[in-house]
FIBAVEX-785920 format. One record per residue (C-alpha): residue number from 1; chain; x, y, z negated. Coordinates in steps of 0.05 Angstrom, whole numbers, plus 5000, padded with zeros to 4 digits. Last residue first. Layout:
<rec><nr>NUM</nr><kette>A</kette><xx>X</xx><yy>Y</yy><zz>Z</zz></rec>
...
//
This chain:
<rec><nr>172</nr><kette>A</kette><xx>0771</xx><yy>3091</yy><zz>2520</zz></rec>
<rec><nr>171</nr><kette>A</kette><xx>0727</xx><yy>3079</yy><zz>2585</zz></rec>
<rec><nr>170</nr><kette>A</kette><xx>0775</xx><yy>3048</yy><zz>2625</zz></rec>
<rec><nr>169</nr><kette>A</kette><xx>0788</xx><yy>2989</yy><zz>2589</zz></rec>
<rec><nr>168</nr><kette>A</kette><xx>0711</xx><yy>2984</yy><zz>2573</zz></rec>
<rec><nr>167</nr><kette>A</kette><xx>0696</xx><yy>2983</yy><zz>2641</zz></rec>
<rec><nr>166</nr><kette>A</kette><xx>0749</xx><yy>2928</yy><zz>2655</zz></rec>
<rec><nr>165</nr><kette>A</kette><xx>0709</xx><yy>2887</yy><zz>2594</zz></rec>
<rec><nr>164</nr><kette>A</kette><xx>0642</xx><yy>2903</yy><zz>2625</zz></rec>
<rec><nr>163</nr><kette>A</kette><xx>0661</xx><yy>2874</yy><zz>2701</zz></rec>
<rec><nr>162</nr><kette>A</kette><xx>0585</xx><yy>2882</yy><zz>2716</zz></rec>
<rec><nr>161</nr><kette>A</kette><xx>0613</xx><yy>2888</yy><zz>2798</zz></rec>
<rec><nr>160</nr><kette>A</kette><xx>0575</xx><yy>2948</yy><zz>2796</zz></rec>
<rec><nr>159</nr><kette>A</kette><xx>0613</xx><yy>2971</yy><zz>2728</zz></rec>
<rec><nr>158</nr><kette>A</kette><xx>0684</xx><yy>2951</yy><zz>2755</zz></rec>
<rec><nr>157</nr><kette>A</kette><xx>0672</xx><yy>2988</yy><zz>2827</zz></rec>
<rec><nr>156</nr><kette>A</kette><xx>0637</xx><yy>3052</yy><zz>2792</zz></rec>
<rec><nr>155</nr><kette>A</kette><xx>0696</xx><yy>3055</yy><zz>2744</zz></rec>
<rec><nr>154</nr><kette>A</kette><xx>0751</xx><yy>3034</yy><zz>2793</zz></rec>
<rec><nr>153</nr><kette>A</kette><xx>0721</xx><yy>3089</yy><zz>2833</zz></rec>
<rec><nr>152</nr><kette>A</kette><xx>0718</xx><yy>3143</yy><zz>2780</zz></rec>
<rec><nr>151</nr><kette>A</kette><xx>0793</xx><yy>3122</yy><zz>2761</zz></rec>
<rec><nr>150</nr><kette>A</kette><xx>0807</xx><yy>3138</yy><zz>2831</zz></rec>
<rec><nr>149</nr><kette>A</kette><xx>0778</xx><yy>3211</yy><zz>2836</zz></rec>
<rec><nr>148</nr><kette>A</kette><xx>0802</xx><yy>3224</yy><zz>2759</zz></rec>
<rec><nr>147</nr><kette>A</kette><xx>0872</xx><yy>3211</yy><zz>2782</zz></rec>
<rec><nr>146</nr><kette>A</kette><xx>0869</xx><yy>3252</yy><zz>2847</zz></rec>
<rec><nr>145</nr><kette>A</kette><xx>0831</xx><yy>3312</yy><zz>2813</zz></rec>
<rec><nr>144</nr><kette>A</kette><xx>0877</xx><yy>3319</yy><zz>2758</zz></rec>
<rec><nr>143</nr><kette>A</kette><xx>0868</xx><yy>3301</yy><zz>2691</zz></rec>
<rec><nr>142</nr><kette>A</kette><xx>0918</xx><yy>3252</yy><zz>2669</zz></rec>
<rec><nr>141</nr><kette>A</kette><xx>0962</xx><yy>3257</yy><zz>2721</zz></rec>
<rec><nr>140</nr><kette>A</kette><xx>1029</xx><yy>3278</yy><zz>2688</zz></rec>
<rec><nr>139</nr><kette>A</kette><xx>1030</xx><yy>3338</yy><zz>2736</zz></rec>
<rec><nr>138</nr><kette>A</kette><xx>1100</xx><yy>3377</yy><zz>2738</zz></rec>
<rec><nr>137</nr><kette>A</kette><xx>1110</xx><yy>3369</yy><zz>2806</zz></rec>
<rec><nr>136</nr><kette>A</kette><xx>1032</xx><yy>3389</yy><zz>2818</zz></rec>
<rec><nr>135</nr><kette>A</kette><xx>1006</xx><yy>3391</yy><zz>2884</zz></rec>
<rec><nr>134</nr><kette>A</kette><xx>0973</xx><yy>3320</yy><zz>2876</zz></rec>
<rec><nr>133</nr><kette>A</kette><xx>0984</xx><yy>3250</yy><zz>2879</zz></rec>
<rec><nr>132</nr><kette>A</kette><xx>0955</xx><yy>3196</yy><zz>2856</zz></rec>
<rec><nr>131</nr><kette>A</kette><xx>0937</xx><yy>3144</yy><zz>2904</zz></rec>
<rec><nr>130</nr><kette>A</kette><xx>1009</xx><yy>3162</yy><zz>2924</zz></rec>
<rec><nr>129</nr><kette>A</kette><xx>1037</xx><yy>3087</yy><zz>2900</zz></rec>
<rec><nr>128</nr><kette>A</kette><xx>0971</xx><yy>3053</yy><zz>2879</zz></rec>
<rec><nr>127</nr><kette>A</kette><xx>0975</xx><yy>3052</yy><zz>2803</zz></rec>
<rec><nr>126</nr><kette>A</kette><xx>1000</xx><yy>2989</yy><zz>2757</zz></rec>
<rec><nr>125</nr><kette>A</kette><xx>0965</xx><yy>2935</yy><zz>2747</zz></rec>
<rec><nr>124</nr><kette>A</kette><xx>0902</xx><yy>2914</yy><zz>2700</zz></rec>
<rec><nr>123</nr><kette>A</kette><xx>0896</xx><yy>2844</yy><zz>2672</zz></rec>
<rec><nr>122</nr><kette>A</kette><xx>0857</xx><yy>2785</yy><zz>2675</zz></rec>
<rec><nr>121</nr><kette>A</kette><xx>0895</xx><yy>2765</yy><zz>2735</zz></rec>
<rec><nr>120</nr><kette>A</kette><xx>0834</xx><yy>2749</yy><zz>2790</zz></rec>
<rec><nr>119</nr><kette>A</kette><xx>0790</xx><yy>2794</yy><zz>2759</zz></rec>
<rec><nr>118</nr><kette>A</kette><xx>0835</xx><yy>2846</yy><zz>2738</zz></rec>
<rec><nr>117</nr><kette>A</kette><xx>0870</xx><yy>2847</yy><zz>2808</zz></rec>
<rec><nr>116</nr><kette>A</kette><xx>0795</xx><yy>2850</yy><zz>2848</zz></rec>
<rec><nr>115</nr><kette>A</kette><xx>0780</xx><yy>2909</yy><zz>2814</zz></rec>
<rec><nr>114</nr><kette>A</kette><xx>0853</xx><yy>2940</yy><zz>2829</zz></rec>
<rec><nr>113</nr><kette>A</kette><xx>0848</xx><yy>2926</yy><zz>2906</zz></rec>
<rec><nr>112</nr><kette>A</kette><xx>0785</xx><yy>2956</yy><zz>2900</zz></rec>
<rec><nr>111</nr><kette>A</kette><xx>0806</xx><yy>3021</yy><zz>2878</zz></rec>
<rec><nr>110</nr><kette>A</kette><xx>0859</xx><yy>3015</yy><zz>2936</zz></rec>
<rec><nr>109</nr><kette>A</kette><xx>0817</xx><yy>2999</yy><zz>2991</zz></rec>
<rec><nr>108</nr><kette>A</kette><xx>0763</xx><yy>3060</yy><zz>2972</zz></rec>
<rec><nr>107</nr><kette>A</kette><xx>0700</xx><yy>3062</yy><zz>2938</zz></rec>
<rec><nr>106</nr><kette>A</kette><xx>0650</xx><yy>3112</yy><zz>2964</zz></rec>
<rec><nr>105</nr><kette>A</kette><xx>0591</xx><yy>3122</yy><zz>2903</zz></rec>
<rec><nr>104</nr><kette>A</kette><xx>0514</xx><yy>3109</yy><zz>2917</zz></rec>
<rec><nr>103</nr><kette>A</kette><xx>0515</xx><yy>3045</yy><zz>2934</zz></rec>
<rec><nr>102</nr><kette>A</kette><xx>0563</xx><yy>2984</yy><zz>2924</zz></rec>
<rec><nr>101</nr><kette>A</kette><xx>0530</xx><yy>2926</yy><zz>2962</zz></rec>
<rec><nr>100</nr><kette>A</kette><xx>0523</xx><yy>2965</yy><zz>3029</zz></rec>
<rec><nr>99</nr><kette>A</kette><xx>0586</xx><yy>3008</yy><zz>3032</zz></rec>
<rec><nr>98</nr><kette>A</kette><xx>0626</xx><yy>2944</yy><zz>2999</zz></rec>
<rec><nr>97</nr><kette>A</kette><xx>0603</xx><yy>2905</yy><zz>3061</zz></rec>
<rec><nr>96</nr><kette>A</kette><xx>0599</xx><yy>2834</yy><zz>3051</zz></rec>
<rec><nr>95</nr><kette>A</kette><xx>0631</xx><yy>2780</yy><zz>3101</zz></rec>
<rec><nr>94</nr><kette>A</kette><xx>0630</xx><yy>2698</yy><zz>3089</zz></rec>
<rec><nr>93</nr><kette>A</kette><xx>0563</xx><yy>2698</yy><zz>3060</zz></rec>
<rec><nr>92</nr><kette>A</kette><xx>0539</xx><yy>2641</yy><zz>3021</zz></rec>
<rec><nr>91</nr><kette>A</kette><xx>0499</xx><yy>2585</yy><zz>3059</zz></rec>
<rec><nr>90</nr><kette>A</kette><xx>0464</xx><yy>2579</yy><zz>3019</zz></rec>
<rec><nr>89</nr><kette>A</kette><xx>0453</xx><yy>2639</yy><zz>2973</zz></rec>
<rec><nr>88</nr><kette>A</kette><xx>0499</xx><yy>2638</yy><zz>2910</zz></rec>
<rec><nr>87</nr><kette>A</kette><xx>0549</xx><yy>2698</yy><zz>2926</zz></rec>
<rec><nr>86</nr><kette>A</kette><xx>0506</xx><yy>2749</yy><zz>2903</zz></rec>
<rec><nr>85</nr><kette>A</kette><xx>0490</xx><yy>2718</yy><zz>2839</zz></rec>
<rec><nr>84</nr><kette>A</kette><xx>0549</xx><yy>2703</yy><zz>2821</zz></rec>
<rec><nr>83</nr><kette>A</kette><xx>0585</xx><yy>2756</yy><zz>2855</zz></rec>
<rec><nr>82</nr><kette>A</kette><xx>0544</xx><yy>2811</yy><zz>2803</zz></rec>
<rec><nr>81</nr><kette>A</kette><xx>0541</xx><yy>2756</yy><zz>2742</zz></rec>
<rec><nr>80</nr><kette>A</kette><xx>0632</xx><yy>2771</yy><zz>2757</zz></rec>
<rec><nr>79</nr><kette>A</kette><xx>0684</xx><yy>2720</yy><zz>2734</zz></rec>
<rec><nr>78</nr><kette>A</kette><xx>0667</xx><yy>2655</yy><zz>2763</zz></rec>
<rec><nr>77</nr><kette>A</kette><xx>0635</xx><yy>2686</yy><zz>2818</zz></rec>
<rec><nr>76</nr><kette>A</kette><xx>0696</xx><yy>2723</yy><zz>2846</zz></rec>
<rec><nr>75</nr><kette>A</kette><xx>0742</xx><yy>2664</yy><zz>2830</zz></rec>
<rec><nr>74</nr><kette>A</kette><xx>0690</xx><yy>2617</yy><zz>2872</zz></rec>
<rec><nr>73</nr><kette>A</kette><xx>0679</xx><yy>2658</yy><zz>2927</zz></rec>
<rec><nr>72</nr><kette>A</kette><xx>0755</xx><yy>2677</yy><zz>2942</zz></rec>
<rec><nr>71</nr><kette>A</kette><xx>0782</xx><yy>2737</yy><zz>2970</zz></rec>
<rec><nr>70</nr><kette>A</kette><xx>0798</xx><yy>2767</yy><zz>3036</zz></rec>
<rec><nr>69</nr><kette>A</kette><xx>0806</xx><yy>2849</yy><zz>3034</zz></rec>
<rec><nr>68</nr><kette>A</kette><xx>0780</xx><yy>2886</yy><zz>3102</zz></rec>
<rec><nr>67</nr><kette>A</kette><xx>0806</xx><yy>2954</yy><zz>3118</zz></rec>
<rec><nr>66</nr><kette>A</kette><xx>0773</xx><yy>3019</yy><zz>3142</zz></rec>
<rec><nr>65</nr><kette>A</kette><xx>0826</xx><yy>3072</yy><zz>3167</zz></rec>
<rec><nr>64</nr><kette>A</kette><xx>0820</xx><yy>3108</yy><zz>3131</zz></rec>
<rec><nr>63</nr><kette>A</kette><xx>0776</xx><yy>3073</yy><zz>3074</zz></rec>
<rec><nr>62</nr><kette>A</kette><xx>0704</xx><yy>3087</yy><zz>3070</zz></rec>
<rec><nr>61</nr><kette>A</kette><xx>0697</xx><yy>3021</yy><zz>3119</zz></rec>
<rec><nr>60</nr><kette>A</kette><xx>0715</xx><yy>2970</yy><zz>3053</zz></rec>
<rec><nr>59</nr><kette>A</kette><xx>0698</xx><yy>2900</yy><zz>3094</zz></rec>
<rec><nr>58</nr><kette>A</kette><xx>0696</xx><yy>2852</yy><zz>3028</zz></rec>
<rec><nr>57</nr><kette>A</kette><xx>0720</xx><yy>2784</yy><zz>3078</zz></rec>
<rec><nr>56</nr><kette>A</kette><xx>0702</xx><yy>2714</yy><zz>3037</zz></rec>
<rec><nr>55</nr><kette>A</kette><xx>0732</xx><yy>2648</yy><zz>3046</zz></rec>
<rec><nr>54</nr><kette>A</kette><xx>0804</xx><yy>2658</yy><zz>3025</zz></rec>
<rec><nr>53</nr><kette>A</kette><xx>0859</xx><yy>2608</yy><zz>3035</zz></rec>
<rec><nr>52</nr><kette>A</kette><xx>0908</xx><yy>2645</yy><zz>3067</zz></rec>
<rec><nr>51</nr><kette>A</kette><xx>0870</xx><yy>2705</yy><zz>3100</zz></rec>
<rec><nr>50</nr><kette>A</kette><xx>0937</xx><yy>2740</yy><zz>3110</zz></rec>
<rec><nr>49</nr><kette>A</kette><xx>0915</xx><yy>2790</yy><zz>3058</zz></rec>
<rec><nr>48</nr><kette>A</kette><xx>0898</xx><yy>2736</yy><zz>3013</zz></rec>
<rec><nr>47</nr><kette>A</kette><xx>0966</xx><yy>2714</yy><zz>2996</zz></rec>
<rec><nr>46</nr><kette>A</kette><xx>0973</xx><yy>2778</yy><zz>2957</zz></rec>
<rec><nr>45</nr><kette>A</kette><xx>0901</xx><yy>2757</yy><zz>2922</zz></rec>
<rec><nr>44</nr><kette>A</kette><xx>0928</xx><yy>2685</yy><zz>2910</zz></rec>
<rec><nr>43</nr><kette>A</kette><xx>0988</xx><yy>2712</yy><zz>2879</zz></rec>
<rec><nr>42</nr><kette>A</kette><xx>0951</xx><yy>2745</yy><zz>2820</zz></rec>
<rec><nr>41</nr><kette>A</kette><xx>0924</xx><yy>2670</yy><zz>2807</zz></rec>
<rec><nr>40</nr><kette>A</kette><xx>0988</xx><yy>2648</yy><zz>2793</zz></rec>
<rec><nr>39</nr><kette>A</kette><xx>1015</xx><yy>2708</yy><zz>2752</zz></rec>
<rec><nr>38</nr><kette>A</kette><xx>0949</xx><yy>2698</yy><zz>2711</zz></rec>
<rec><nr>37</nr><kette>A</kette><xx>0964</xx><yy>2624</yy><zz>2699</zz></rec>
<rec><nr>36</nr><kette>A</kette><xx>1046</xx><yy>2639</yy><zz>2689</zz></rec>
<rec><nr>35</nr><kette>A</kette><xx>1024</xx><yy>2689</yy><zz>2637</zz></rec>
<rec><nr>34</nr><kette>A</kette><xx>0969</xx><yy>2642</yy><zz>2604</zz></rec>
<rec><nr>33</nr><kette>A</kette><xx>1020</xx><yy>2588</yy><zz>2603</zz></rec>
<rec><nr>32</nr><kette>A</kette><xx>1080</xx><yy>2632</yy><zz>2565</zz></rec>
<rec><nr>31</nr><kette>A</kette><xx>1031</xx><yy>2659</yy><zz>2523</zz></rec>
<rec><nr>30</nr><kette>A</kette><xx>1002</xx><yy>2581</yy><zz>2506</zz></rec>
<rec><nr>29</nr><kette>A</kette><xx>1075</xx><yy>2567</yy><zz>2503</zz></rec>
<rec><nr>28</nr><kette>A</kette><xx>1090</xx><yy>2617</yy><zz>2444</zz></rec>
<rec><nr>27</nr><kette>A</kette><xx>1038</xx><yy>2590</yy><zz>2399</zz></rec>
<rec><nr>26</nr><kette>A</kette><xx>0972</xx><yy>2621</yy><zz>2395</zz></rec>
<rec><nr>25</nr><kette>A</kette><xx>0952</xx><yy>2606</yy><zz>2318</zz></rec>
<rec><nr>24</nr><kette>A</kette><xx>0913</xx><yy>2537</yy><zz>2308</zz></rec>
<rec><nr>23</nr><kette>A</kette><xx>0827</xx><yy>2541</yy><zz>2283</zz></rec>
<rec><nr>22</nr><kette>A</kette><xx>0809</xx><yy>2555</yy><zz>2351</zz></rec>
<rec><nr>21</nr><kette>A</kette><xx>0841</xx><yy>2478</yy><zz>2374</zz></rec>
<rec><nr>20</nr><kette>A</kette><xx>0837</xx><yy>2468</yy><zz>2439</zz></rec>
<rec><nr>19</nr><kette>A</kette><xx>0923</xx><yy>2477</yy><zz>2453</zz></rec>
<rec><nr>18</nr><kette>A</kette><xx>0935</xx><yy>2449</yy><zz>2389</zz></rec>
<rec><nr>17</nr><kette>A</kette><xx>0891</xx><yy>2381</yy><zz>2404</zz></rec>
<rec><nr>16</nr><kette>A</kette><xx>0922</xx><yy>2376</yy><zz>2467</zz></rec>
<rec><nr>15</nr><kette>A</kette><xx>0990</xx><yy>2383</yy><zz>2450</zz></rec>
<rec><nr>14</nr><kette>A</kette><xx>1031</xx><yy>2443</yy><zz>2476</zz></rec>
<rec><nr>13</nr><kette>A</kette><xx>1097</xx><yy>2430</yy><zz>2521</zz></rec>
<rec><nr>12</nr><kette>A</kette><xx>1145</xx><yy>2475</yy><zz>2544</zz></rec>
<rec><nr>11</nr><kette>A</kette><xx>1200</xx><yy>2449</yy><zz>2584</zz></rec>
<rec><nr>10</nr><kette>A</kette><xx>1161</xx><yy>2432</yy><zz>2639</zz></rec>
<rec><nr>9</nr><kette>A</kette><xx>1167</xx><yy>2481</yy><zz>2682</zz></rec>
<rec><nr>8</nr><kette>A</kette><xx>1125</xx><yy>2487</yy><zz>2754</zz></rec>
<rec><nr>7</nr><kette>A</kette><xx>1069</xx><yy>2442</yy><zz>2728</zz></rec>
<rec><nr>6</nr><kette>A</kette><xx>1066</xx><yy>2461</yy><zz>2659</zz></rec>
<rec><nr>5</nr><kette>A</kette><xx>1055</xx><yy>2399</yy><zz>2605</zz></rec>
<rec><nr>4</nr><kette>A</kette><xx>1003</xx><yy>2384</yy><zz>2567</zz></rec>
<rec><nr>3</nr><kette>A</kette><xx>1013</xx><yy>2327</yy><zz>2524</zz></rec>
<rec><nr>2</nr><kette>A</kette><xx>0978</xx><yy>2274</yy><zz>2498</zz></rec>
<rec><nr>1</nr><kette>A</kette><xx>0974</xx><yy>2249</yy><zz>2427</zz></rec>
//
């Protein structure tokens, strides 16, 4: 029986068989690997933003000032039919515009910032510090215009990007 064994810690070992099986309960160390997978991958996008590693610029000019986020082709289009089919041409682009492949709806940096989290962790992080902010002290911004501004981005970037399971997060 061989063992699979984490790379950065090996005391936690699942066998092979366990680890495929469907049938098997998730033990403790398949958490413990998922988390350290998705933590891994999460780190790619901060490393992106000094082009480390990335092949692909999304220029996002609705933002003030207009920023570029680097990310990776074959993440992107292993988790999204949208990149997947928009990334496929040969040779594949190395610059999209979000203004020209998201119409209709303004997306800013930070909304996409969040997109591109879920698909690269699998999960959804926190808020953008002041991406929610209103005049309201009291405010526990659930339904103010700020909130419901960026949530309608995430929701127009996550369902353009056919992201359905983010949608769904957002849609409860």
């Amino acid at each position: 029986m061989e063992d699979f064994s984490d790379s950065i810690n090996s005391s936690s070992c699942v066998s092979i068989e366990d680890f495929f099986d469907s049938s098997s309960t998730h033990h403790p160390a398949d958490v413990e690997a998922l988390r350290r997978l998705s933590e891994s991958l999460s780190s790619l996008l901060l490393l992106s933003s000094s082009n480390s590693f990335s092949d692909l610029t999304i220029a996002v000019r609705s933002s003030d000032p207009p920023r570029d986020l680097h990310v990776h082709r074959c993440l992107l289009s292993s988790r999204s039919p949208f990149f997947r089919l928009h990334l496929s041409s040969t040779p594949p682009p190395e610059r999209l515009d979000l203004g020209e492949i998201l119409v209709g709806f303004d997306v800013g940096y930070d909304a996409l910032v969040l997109v591109m989290g879920y698909l690269y962790s699998g999960k959804v992080g926190p808020l953008p510090k002041g991406v929610c902010e209103c005049a309201d002290e009291d405010c526990r911004h659930v339904a103010c215009h700020p909130a419901v501004e960026f949530m309608a981005q995430v929701l127009f970037a996550a369902s353009g990007f056919e992201i359905s399971e983010l949608v769904s997060l957002f849609q409860i």
